[in-house]
N, C-alpha and C positions, 0 to 999 in steps of 0.2 A: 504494500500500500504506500511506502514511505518512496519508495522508489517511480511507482508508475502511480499515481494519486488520480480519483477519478474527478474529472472534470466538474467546475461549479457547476448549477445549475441554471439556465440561460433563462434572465432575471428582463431582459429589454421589453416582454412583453405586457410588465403585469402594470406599470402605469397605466398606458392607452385601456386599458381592461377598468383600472380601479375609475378611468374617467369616464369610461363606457356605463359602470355602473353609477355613476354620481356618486362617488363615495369620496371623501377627503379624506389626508394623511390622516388627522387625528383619528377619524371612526375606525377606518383601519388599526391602527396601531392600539386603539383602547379593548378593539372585540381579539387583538392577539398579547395583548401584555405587554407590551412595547411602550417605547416611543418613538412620535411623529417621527424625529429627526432620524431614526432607526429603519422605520420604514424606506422614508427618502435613499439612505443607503445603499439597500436593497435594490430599488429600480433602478439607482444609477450604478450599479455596479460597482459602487466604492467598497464595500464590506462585505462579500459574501458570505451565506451562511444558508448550507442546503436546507437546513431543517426549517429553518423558520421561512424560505422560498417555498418550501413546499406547503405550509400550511397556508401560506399568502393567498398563496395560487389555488390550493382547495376553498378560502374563503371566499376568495374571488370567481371561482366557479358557482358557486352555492350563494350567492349574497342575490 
């Protein structure tokens, strides 16, 4: 794993998504236990972090 590490998970999509559903950072970030500024992150690809991508992105399917 330390060697061949898998790939982040591709984060470019879930802004256009969280604006598709009318959602702002903060609702976001408050229904996952975050913060806004955390979320922000996320979409821009400055901090990845699969786990909390992937719940992003289930929320954001389901909201």
């Amino acid at each position: 794993m330390l060697v061949h590490p898998a790939p982040a998970p591709r984060t470019d999509d879930l802004r256009p998504l969280r604006h598709q559903r009318g959602l702002t950072l903060a609702q976001a970030a408050t229904h996952l236990g975050t913060n806004p500024s955390r979320i922000s992150e996320l979409e821009r690809g400055t901090r990845p972090n699969t786990t909390l991508a992937n719940a992003y992105r289930e929320y954001l399917n389901t909201a």
